[in-house]
N, C-alpha and C positions, 0 to 999 in steps of 0.2 A: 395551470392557468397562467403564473406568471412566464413559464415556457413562453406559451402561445401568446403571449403579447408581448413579448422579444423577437417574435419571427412575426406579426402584424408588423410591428415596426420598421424590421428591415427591410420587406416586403413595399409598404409603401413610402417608405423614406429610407432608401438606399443611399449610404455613402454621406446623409447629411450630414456637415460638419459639428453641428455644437449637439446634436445627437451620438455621432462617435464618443465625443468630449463626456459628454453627459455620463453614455455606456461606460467608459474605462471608470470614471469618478465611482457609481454605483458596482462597478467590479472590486475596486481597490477598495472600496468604504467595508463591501463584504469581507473580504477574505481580510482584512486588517482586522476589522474585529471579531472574526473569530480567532485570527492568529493571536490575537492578544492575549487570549485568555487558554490558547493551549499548551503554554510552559506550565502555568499553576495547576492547570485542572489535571495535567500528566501527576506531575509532582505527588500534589497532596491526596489525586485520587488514587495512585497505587498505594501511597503508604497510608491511606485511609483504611484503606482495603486488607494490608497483611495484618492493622493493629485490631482489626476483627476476628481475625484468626486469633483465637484465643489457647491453642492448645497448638504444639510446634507439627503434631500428627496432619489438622487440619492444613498448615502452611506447606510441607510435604506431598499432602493427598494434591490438593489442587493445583502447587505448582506444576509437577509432575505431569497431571494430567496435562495443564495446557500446552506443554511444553511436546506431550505427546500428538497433542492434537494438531499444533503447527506444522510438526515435523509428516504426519501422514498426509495432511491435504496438500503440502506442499508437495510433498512424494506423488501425491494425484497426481497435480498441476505436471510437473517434468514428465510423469507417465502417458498423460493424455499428448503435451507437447510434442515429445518423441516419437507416439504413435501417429499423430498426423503431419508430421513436418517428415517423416519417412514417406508417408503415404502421397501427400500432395505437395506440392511445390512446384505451383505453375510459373514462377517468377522465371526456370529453368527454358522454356518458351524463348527466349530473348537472349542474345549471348553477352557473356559476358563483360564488364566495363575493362577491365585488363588482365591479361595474363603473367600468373607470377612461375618464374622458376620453381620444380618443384624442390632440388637441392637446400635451397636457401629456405623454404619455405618450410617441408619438417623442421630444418635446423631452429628457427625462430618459433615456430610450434614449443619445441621441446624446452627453448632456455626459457620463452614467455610463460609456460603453463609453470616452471618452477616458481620464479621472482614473483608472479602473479599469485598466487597460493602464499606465499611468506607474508609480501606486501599487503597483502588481503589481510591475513588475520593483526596483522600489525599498526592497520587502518579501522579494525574493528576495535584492537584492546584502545587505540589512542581514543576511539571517541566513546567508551564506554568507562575509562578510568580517568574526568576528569574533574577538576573543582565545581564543586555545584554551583558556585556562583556562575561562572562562564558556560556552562550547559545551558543554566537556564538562559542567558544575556542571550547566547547565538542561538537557543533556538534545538542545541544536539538533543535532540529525543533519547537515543541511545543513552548518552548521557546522564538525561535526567530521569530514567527510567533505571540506571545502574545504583546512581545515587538516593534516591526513592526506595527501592528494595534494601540496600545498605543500613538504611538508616533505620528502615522499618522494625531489621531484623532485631539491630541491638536494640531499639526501643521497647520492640517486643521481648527481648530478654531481661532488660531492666529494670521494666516500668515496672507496679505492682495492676495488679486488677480492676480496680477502680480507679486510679492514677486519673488527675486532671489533667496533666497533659494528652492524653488520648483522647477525653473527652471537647477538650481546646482542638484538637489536631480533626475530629467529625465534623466540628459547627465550623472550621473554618471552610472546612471542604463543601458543606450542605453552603456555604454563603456564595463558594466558585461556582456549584451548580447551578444557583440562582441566576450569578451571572451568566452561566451558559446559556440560560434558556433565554433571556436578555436577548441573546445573541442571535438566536432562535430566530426572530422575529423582524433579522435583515436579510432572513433567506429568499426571499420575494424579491424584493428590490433588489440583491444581486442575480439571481438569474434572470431578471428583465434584463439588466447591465449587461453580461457574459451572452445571452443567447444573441442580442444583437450586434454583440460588437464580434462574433468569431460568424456568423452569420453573415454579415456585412463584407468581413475582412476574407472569406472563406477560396481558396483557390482548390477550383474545379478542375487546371490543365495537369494533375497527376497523370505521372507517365503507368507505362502496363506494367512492368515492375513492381514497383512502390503500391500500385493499387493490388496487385494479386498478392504482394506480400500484406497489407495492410487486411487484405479480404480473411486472410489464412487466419490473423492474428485475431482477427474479431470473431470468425466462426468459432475457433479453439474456446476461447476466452467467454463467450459465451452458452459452449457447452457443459464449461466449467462450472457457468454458475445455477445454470439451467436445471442441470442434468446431475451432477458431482454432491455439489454443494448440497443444492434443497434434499438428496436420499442420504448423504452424512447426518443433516438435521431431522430426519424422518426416523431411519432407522434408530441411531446412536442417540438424539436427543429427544423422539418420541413427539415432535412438531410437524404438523401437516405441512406440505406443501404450500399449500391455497394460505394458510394462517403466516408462514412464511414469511410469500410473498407479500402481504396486506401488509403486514409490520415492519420489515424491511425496504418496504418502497419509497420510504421520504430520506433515509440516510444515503438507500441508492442512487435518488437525485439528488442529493444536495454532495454527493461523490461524484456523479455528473458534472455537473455544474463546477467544482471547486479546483476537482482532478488534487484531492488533497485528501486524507486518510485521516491526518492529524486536527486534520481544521472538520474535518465532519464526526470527529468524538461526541460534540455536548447533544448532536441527534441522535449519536447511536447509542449513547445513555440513555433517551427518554424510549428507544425502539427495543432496547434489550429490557425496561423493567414494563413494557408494553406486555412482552412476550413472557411473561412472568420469572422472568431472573432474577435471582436477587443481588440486592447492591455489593453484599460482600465480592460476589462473582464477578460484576460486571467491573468494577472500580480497579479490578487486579487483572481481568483477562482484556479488555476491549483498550487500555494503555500500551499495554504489552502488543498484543498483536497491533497496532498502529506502527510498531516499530521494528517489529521479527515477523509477522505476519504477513506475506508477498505475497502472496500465490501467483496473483495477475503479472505482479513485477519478475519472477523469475521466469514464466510461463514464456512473458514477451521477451525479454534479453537473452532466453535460447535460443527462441526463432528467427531474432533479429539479428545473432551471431552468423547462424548457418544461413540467412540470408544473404548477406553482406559476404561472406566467404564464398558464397558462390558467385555475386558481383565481382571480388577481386581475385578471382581465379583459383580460390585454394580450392583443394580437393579433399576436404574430412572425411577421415575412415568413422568408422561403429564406435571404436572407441573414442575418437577426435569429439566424436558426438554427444556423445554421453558424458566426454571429460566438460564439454559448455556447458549441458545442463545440471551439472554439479557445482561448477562454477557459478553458474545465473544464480541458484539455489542460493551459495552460501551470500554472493553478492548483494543480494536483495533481505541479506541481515541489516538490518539499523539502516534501510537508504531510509532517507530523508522525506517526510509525508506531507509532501508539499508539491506540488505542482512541477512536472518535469524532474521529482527529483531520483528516479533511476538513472538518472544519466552518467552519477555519477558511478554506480555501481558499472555500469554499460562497459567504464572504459577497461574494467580487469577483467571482464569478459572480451572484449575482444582481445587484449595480451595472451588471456589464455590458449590464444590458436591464431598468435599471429597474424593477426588481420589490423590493417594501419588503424587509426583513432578516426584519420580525416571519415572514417564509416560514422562518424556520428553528426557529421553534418549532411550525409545523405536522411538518415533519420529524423534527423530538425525537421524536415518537411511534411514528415508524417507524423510526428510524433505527440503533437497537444490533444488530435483527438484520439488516439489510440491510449493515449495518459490516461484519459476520464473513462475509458473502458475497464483499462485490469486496474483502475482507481474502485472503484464497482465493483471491482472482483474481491479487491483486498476488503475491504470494507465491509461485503454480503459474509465472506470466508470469516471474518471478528466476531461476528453473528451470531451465526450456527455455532461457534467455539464458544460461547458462551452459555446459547443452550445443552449444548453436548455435553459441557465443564458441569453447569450447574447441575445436570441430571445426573452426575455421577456424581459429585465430589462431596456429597452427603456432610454439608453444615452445619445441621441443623444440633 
């Protein structure tokens, strides 16, 4: 509903000025406060979550598992990628923007895919071993997700059983989730904001290129979730389709709308204990995947690599290919679940294979609404991990 009276709006008051004004204000009012509250609710709801874990077998059984579970859908994700970006690629129709030497261009292949691999893990350990305090001030999920588990653990090795500090460390978290839902309840008022103002702002003269690459990236991307996703949660988690989709469809919009992973947690809290998961699961899987959870983010930064590479003339062999989609993969560890935030991942993807950076300013022009797509992806993919997790990880 609120959709549809975002697009009324632009519809009949196109371009108005104190209507724009209005839109960005209700955009920013949104996504501020729920940014506001997703440092603490990371925080306190992971380490909510492992001091549940009351026997170290339990913290074991279900890390594991989640960590299993990321690592297969994402293996989907680059499998399905590879199979269609081999198959189709109509951007190939149109020649390309410039031609590079191929001499120079293995050569930078080869030294980029080294430095980019080192640089990579080295941009991982820095934003995953840092002072809690500054994790949480900027915002580094990674961060406060490394620190969170850290703490949990020695707490949970220290504490005794009934320890008031555990029981201090639930009610402060049951008081975050209050506020989440708080927060719940400016989802309305920002996608009035956000549908009229990208609606309004929306440029139709996309060249053939950019729309056949952008076309490739939304069918993929949405076979994933379609298709991939809902038979992981059928088979492996024992969840219909149809129940799914019903429970999953307000986190999916308000993923829509946000193009933010992180800022659409305090829904997919109330969508995961919809689907009957329970808190211990949800508190430790649905954080975590916010911030190692891709699927959507690697899926596009493959296709967007060997896009762009065929733009500037390189020529990627089978393994060139495969070495991107390995890359996307790990790049899309710890990006930033915030709106546009693969971009940063984006640019050691293309080091990986030699292809200049100025490739990400061809991307800017496609890239906000294809953001809110594999935003959707990553988000539905948290989901199903949860029911999959919880159906196996036998808590009880």
């Amino acid at each position: 509903m609120a959709a549809l009276v975002g697009f009324a709006l632009a519809w009949a008051f196109p371009s108005t000025p104190w209507l724009l004004e209005s839109a960005a204000l209700f955009k920013n009012l949104f996504l501020s406060v729920l940014k506001m509250i997703v440092a603490p609710l990371v925080f306190f709801s992971v380490l909510s979550g492992i001091l549940r874990l009351d026997a170290a077998k339990q913290l074991r059984r279900i890390g594991t598992l989640t960590v299993v579970y990321y690592v297969v859908t994402t293996a989907f994700a680059i499998a399905l990628g590879l199979t269609v970006v081999f198959v189709f690629h109509p951007w190939t129709s149109a020649p390309p923007l410039s031609a590079i030497e191929t001499a120079s261009t293995q050569a930078t292949l080869i030294g980029a895919s080294d430095n980019a691999f080192s640089d990579l893990l080295g941009n991982l350990l820095a934003q995953m071993f840092v002072n809690p305090f500054a994790a949480l001030t900027n915002l580094n999920i990674l961060g406060i997700v490394t620190n969170s588990i850290v703490l949990g653990l020695a707490l949970l090795i220290v504490l005794p059983g009934d320890s008031t500090v555990k029981t201090s460390i639930h009610e402060i978290t049951s008081a975050i989730y209050k506020l989440a839902s708080w927060a719940v309840w400016m989802v309305p008022v920002g996608i009035v904001g956000i549908v009229y103002e990208m609606t309004t702002n929306a440029n139709s003269t996309l060249i053939g290129q950019l729309a056949a690459f952008s076309g490739v990236v939304i069918a993929t991307t949405l076979l994933h979730m379609v298709i991939v996703l809902p038979s992981i949660g059928w088979f492996a988690g024992r969840t219909h389709p149809f129940v799914l989709a019903k429970k999953a469809f307000r986190p999916v919009v308000v993923a829509l709308s946000s193009s933010s992973s992180a800022a659409t947690l305090p829904v997919s809290f109330q969508a995961a204990n919809d689907l009957g998961v329970s808190s211990t699961t949800s508190s430790f899987v649905l954080p975590l995947g916010a911030t190692i959870n891709m699927d959507g983010t690697a899926l596009f930064e493959g296709i967007a690599a060997i896009f762009l590479a065929y733009l500037f003339g390189l020529d990627l062999s089978a393994i060139a290919t495969v070495t991107v989609f390995i890359v996307a993969m790990l790049a899309s560890i710890g990006a930033p679940g915030i709106p546009s935030g693969s971009m940063a991942g984006m640019q050691m993807v293309l080091l990986a294979v030699g292809i200049p950076l100025e490739g990400i300013l061809i991307l800017l022009l496609v890239e906000r609404p294809l953001d809110t797509i594999r935003t959707a992806a990553n988000v539905l993919g948290d989901l199903v991990g949860c029911v999959v997790i919880d159906r196996h990880a036998d808590l009880t």
